[in-house]
C-alpha positions in Angstrom: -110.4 -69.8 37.0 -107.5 -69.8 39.6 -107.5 -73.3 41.2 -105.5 -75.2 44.2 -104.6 -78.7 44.2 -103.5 -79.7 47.3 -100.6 -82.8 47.1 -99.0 -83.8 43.8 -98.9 -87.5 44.2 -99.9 -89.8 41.5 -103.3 -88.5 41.2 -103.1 -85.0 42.5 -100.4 -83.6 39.6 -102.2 -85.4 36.8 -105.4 -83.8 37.9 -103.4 -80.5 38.1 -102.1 -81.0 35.0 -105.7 -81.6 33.4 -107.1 -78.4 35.0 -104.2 -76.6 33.4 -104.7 -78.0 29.8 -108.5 -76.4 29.9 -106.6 -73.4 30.5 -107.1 -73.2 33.8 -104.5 -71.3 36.4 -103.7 -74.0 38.4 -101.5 -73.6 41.9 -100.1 -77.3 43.0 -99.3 -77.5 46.8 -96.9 -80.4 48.1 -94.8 -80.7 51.2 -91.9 -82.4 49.3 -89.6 -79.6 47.7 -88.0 -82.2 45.6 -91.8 -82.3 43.9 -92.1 -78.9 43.8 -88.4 -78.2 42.1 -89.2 -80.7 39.4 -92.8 -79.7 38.6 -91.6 -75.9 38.1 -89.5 -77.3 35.7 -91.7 -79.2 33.9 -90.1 -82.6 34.9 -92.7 -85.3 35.8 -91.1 -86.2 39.3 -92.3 -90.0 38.7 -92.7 -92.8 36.0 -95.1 -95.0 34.5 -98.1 -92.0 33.9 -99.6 -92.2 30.3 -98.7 -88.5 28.9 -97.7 -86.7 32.0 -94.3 -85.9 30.5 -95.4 -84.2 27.6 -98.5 -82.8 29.5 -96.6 -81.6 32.3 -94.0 -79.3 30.5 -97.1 -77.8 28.0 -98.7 -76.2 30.6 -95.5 -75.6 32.8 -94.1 -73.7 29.3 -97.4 -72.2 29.1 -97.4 -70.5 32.6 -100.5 -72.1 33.4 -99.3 -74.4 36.0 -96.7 -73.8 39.0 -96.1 -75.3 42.4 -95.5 -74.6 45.7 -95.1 -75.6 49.4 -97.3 -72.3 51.0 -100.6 -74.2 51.0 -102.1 -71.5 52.7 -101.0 -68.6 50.3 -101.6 -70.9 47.3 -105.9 -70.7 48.6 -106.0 -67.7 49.4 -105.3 -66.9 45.6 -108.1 -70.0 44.4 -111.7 -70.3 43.3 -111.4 -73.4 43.7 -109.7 -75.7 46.1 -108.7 -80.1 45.2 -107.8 -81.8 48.0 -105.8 -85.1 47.2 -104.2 -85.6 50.1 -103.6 -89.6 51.3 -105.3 -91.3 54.2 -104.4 -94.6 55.5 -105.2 -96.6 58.6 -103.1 -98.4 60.9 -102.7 -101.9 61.9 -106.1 -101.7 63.4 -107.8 -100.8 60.8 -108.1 -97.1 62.0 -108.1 -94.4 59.4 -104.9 -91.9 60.4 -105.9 -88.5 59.4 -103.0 -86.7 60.5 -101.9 -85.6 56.8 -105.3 -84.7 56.1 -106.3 -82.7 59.4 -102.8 -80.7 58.3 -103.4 -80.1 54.9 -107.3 -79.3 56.2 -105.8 -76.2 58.6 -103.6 -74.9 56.2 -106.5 -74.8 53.6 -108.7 -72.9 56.2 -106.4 -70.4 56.9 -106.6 -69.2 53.6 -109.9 -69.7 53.0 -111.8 -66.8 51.6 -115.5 -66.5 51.0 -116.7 -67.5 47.6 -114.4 -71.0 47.5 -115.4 -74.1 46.4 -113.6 -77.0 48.6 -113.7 -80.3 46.9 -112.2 -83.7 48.5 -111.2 -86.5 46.3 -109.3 -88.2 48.7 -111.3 -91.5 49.6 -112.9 -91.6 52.9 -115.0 -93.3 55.5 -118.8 -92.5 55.1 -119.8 -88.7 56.8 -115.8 -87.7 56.9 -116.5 -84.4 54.6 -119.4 -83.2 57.1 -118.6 -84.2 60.0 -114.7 -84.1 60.5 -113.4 -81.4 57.9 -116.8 -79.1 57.4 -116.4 -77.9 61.4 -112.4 -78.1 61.3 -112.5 -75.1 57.7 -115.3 -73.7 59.4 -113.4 -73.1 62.9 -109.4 -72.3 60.6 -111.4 -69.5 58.5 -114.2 -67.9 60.2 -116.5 -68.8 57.5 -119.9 -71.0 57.4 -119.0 -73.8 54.7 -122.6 -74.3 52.8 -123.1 -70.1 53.1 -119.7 -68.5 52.5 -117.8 -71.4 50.8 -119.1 -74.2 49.3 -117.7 -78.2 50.5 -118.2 -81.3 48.8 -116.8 -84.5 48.0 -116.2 -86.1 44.5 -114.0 -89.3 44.9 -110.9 -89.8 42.3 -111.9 -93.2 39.9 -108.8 -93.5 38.3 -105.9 -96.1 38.2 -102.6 -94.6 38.2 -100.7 -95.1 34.9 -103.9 -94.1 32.7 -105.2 -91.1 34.9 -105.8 -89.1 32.1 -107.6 -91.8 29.8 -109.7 -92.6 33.0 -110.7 -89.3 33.9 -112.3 -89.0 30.3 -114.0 -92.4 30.7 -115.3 -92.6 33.6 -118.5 -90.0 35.4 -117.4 -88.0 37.9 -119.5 -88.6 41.4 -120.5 -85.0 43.2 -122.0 -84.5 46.3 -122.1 -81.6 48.7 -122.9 -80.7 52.8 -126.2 -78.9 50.4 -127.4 -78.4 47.6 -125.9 -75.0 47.1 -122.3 -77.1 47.3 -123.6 -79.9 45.1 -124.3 -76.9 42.5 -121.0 -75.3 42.4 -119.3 -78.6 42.2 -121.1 -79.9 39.6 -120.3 -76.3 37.3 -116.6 -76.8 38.5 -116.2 -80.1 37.1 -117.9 -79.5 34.2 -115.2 -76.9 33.4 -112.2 -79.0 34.1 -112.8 -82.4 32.5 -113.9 -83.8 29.3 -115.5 -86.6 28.5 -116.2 -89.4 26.3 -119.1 -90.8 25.4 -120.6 -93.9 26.9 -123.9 -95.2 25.5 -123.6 -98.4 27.3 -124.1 -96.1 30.6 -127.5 -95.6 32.5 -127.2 -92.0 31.6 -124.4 -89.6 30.0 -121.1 -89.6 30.8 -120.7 -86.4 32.5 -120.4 -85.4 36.0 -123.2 -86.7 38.2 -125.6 -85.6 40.6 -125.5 -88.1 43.8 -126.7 -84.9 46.0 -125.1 -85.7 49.5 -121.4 -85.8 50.6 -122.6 -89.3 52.4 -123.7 -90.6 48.8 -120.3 -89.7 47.0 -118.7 -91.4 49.4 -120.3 -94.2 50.0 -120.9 -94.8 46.1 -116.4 -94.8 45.9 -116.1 -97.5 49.1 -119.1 -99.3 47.4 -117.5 -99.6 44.1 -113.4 -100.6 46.1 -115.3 -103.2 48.7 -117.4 -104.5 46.3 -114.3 -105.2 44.1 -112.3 -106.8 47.3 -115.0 -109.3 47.7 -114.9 -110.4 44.2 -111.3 -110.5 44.0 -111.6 -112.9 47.9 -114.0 -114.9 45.5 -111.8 -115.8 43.1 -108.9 -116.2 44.8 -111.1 -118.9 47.2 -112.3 -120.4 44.1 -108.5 -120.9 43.3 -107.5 -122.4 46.1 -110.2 -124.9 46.0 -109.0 -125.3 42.5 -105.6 -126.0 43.0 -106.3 -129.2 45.4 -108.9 -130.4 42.4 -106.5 -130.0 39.2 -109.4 -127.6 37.9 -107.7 -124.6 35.4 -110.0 -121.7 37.3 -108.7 -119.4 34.5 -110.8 -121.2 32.3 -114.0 -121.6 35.0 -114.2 -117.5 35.4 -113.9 -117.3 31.7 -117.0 -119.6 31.4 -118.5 -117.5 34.5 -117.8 -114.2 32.9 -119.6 -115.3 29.6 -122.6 -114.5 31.7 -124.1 -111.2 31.2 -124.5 -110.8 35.2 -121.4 -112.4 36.1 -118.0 -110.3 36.3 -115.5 -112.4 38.5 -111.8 -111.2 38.5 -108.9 -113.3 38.2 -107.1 -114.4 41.1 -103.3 -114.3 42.4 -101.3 -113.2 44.9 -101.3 -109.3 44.7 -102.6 -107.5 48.2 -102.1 -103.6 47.4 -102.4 -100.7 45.8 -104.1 -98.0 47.1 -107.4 -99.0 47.0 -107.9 -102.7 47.6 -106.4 -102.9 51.1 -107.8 -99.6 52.7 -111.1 -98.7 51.9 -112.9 -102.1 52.5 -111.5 -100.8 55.7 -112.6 -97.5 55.9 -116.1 -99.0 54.7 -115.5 -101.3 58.1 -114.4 -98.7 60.0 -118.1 -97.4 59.7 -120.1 -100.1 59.5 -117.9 -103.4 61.6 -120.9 -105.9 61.4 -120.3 -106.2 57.6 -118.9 -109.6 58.3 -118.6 -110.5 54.5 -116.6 -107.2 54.3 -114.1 -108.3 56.9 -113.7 -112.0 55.5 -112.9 -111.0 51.8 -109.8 -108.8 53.6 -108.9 -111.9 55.3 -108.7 -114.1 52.2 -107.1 -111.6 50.3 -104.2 -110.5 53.0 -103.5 -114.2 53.0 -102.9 -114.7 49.2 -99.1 -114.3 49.8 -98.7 -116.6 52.4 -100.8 -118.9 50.2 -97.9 -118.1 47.1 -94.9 -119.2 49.6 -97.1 -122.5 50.4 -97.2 -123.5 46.7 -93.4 -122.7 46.2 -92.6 -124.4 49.4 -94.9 -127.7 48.5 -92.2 -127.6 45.0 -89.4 -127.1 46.6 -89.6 -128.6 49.9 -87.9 -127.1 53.2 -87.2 -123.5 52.0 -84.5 -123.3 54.5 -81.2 -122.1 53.5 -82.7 -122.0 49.5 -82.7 -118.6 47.3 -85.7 -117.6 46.2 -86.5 -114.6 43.8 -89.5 -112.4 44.2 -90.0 -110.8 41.1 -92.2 -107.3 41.6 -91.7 -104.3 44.2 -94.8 -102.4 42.8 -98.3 -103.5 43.7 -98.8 -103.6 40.0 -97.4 -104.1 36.7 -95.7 -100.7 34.9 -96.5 -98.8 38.5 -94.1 -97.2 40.2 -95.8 -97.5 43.6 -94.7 -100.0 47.1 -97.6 -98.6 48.8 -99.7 -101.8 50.3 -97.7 -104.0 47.9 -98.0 -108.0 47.9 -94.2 -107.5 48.2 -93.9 -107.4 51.9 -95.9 -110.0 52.9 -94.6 -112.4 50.2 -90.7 -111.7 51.6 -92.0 -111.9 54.8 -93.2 -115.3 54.8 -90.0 -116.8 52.8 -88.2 -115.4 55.4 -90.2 -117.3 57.8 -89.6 -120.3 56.5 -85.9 -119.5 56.2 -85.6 -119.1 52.8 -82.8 -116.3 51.1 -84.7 -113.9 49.8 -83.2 -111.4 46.9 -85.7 -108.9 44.9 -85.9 -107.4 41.8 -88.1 -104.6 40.0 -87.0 -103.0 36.7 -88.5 -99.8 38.3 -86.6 -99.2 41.3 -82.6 -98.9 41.3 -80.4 -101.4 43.7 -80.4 -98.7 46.7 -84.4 -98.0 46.2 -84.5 -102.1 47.0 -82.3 -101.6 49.5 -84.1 -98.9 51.4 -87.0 -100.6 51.3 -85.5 -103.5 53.3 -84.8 -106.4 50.4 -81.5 -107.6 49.0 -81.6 -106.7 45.2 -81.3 -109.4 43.1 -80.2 -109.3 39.0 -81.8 -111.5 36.6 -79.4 -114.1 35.6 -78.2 -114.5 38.7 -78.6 -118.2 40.8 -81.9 -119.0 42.2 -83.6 -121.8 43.1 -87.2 -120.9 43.9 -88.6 -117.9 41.3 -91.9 -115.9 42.7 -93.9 -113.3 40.5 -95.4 -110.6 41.9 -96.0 -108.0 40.1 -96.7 -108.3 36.1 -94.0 -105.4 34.8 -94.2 -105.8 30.6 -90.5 -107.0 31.3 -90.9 -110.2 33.0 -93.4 -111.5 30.1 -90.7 -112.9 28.0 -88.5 -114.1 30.8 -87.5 -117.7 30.6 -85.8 -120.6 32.6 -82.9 -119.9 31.3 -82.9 -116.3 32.4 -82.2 -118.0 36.0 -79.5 -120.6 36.2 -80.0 -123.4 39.1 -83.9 -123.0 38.8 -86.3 -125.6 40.2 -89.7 -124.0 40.8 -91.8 -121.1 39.5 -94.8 -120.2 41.2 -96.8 -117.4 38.8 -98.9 -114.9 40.6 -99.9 -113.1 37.8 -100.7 -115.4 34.7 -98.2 -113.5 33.3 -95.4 -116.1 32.3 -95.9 -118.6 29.7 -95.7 -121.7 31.1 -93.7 -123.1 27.7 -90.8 -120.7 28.7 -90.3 -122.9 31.7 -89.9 -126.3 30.7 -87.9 -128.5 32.8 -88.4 -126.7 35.7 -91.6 -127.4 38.1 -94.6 -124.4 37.4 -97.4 -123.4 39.5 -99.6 -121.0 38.2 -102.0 -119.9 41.2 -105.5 -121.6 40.7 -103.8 -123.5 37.5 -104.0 -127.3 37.2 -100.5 -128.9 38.9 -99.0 -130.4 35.6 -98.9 -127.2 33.4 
């Protein structure tokens, strides 16, 4: 089977790369020659994904995977068509569909009759019928449910074990009818593997969910329901901090429950899920008020971080603080939504020198990305953590000379490396 994936992000060239290791003839489409150049030559064009490297040059060596920035000639060529393409919203929580709506007419224009389009691609609820359905059917000529088949069958993988995760996890498919739902079901069960699960409601496997509407709704289900726990916790924290309560040890005791799973709470914001599809859920259904006021409480976590490190330190003004962590999360090359920016944003506010580091990202990454760079061992007085790299784990006190106050977003520091200096864990009892 010849197949097109259409943007070789962090998902898309993994997936690729899969489809090409069942001996597929895979065709990946990107807008960034830079990606392209370094996928043809079997170079993984980022870090921190499980296997990739190796991966990548097998099937690269092997002729069965090559890339390319004609989108259009690449479909024309496919059975089969992946669309991986990002969507974000703006400040209003509107979804921006410009990439997509692009990437959605060049697709068309090559469309021929027999294709199978699938979008993985997370969006709002009736997006696959109602926005890109008319928009192939109007590029190509063709009736999508007649001459090509459309469905949608969300990515449920974390970035950094795509591969592991695409095993573990059932694949969701749903079409515009049932004729899509078919061929997306046969095409899925050709690409992936699986392991098995008996502690599922049914195989592991790709599954069934029979509407486009369903397979979306089941991936902003399964992200907004995940916000709102995280909101929990992180509101359980707070509450926990003012009554000397170790909340790590309460959601333990809450998790012990067979119906209970509560997640642990700190200051992280981002990532490509968590921020934007509780809002793409609200986007289509605004009354969800419970929604809307997890959001809230989670956005606010790094203001929340500043507060703890500013109650430590006193007036922040004129005092250098470290945020340690670019990436939304730990061994992920990825700014995207990161707690980052809002943390540096509110020291700022309060006037405190802000210098950053990440052992992902070089000094003139930081730099482009707004922050001063900062080396560890360098002078600080105030010490954030934001993202939990492997790295920072064994950091201690006297890793930063002039240290006062540590404030630990991540549970990732142990607290007996910082003696002598005053440590805040967030949602931890005040004299650990």
């Amino acid at each position: 089977m010849k197949i097109a994936v259409v943007a070789l992000g962090k998902i898309g060239l993994p997936l690729a790369v899969q489809f090409a290791m069942k001996g597929h003839h895979v065709i990946g489409c990107d807008v960034n020659n830079a990606t392209i150049d370094l996928v043809n030559s079997g170079t993984e064009p980022f870090p921190g994904e499980a296997h990739l490297s190796q991966y990548l040059s097998e099937v690269v060596t092997s002729g069965h995977l090559r890339a390319t920035s004609d989108t259009t000639a690449a479909v024309s060529e496919a059975d089969a068509v992946v669309v991986v393409v990002p969507l974000f919203v703006d400040n209003d929580g509107i979804p921006d569909f410009g990439w997509m709506d692009d990437a959605t007419a060049k697709i068309a224009a090559g469309l021929k009759p027999g294709t199978l389009v699938s979008y993985e691609t997370t969006l709002p609820v009736g997006t696959t019928r109602s926005r890109f359905a008319p928009a192939l059917e109007a590029g190509s000529g063709l009736k999508a449910g007649v001459d090509f088949d459309l469905i949608f069958s969300p990515e449920r993988v974390l970035t950094g074990r795509v591969f592991a995760d695409l095993r573990k996890y059932p694949k969701l498919v749903g079409g515009i009818n049932a004729k899509s739902t078919a061929a997306g079901i046969a095409f899925y069960e050709a690409v992936l593997d699986f392991d098995d699960r008996p502690d599922l409601t049914q195989a592991n496997g790709v599954w069934d969910l029979l509407t486009c509407e369903a397979s979306e709704m089941a991936k902003l289900a399964e992200t907004t329901y995940r916000d709102v726990n995280i909101a929990l916790a992180n509101q359980f924290a707070i509450f926990a901090e003012t009554a000397n309560i170790d909340i790590a040890k309460v959601i333990a005791a809450s998790n012990s429950q067979p119906y209970s799973h509560i997640h642990q709470p700190g200051i992280a914001v981002g990532g490509h899920c968590i921020p934007i599809y509780p809002r793409f859920y609200l986007w289509n259904d605004p009354a969800a008020t419970v929604v809307r006021a997890a959001r809230e409480a989670n956005a606010g976590m790094p203001v929340h971080a500043v507060s703890i490190l500013q109650g430590a330190l006193g007036d922040l003004s004129g005092k250098t603080v470290a945020v340690l962590g670019i990436s939304y999360r730990g061994g992920v090359k990825e700014s995207a939504f990161s707690g980052v920016f809002p943390t540096v944003a509110a020291l700022i506010a309060q006037g405190a020198r802000v210098v950053v580091h990440d052992p992902m990202y070089t000094d003139e990454e930081i730099v482009r990305l707004g922050f001063t760079p900062y080396d560890i061992g360098q002078e600080t007085e105030g010490l954030i953590l934001q993202a939990d790299h492997a790295e920072y784990k064994v950091l201690t006190a006297a890793n930063f000379p002039g240290l006062k106050a540590v404030v630990d977003g991540r549970r990732a520091f142990n607290p007996a490396n910082f003696t002598g200096v005053t440590f805040r864990v967030i949602g931890a009892p005040a004299d650990l």
